[in-house]
C-alpha angles and dihedrals in degrees: 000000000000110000111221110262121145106180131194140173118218105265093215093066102047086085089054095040093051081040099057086044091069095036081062084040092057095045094062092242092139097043105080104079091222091081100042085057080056106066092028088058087048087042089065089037097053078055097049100043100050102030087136094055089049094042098044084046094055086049092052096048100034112009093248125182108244088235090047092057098045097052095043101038107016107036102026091052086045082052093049094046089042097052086043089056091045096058091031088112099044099044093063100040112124106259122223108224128179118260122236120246093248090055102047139142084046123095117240124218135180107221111187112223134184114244093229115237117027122186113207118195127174154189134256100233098085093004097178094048102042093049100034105040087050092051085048093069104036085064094046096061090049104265132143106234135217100194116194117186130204115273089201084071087046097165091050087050084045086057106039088044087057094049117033089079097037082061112017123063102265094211093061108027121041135185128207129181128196138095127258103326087058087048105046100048080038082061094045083072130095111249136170100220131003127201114204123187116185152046127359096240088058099040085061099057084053095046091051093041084046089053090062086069101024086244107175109231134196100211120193110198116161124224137203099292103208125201124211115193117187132209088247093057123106093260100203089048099042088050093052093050093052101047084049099048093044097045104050121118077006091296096302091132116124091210087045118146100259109177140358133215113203140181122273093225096053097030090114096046092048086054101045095049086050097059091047090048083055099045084053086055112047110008131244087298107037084181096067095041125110089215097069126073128202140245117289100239141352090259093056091046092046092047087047100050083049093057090047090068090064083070142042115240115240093168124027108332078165113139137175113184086190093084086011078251110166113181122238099274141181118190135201143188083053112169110228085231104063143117092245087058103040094045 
């Protein structure tokens, strides 16, 4: 289902292309609000305007339902930028704060500034979203942007990377595309802030390469996302939220419900709704549905099938590399110990 794309950007510029964006920095370009209305307003409109490209980009690297990747990485990014340009003003009104005694008799304000330089790199899991609402907000607070996609969503990279200068100002806000070398020289870079989406292994390497320069990171890691249903819960309600919650975007979700712990007394009913919900959701065959997506890569689907054998299935378990398809699944007997439990 990937097309085979494998885009780079030429290691040699990254240095000149972070180094221009603080030359713009430095020449106030992004300070009057009126420009940052500007490309948050483009930014809506490169949405808008090539809704099909994104959408048919997210189907060819995840498999995702058309509907699925309109509301998580369309509409939700639109909100964001729409909420940002609704409080624009406000955000960036001069704040009145109270002086200290020492300093009296002086008057104290709160003045809101941009940082300078911010590096946004994100995952592959809502590639669009988790770019695109980060950067957002980076230019709305008057900051010039570096933006890296995943290469693991290569045609989403292929497509951002064809539109972000069609519709962004070039000399503020960049776009490189690439794997570890590009980050890795991307990271080697002085920034003033870095946001970071992804895994824990990773988010080590940008917090150590942020530490050369004291760069301050937000870092958003995911975690393990536990359920506790209680004998007291709305069963049939509790089970559909959580189907819905854990198969989304085939379960890539960082916040994903990941396990549940259930009581003993309603564990057969819980099953038994979740494989209804499921059922409501994807039919008797989610293979075949329209409504489900697939795993990213070969490597994710390998490493996930690996994981499965620390369980038994008590609902799907089914798998097909041939299109990286893994079944909804719910697994038991699982050992607190292992690798399922500690990924």
């Amino acid at each position: 289902m990937t097309m085979q794309l494998d885009p780079h950007t030429d290691l040699s510029t990254i240095s000149g292309i972070v180094a221009n964006l603080r030359h713009t920095y430095d020449s106030r370009t992004t300070r009057p609000l009126a420009w940052r209305r500007q490309q948050l307003q483009n930014m809506i409109k490169m949405l808008d305007e090539n809704e099909e490209a994104f959408l048919d980009a997210l189907k060819t690297d995840l498999g995702k339902p058309m509907v699925e990747g309109f509301i998580t990485d369309i509409a939700f990014v639109t909100g964001e930028i729409k909420l940002m340009l609704k409080n624009l003003n406000k955000w960036n009104e001069v704040e009145k704060v109270p002086t200290p005694l020492v300093a009296m008799p002086a008057k104290s304000v709160l003045i809101p500034e941009p940082l300078g330089v911010v590096c946004v790199i994100a995952p592959w899991n809502y590639p669009v979203q988790l770019l695109l609402v980060p950067a957002a907000g980076a230019i709305a607070a008057g900051n010039t942007v570096i933006m890296k996609p995943s290469e693991v969503s290569p045609t989403v990279s292929a497509v951002l990377a064809r539109l972000v200068p069609k519709y962004l100002d070039t000399k503020a806000i960049a776009l490189i595309e690439g794997g570890v070398p590009e980050t890795t020289e991307l990271l080697a870079q002085k920034f003033d802030h870095i946001f970071y989406t992804g895994n824990g292994k990773i988010g080590r390497v940008v917090m150590a390469a942020a530490a050369v320069n004291l760069t301050p990171v937000t870092l958003e890691l995911g975690g393990k996302s536990p359920v506790i249903i209680d004998k007291s819960a709305n069963i049939e309600v509790a089970a559909r939220r959580v189907a819905w919650g854990k198969w989304l975007n085939a379960g890539q979700t960082c916040v994903a419900p990941d396990y549940v712990l259930v009581d003993a007394s309603v564990e057969d009913k819980f099953v038994n709704a979740l494989r209804t919900s499921i059922t409501d959701f994807y039919g008797a065959n989610p293979h075949t549905s329209d409504s489900y997506g697939r795993v990213v890569s070969p490597r994710h689907f390998d490493r996930l099938v690996t994981l499965m054998n620390g369980g038994t299935p008590i609902i799907g378990g089914e798998s097909a590399a041939a299109d990286r398809y893994i079944a909804p699944t719910v697994l038991g007997n699982v050992n607190l110990d292992s690798p399922l439990m500690q990924e």
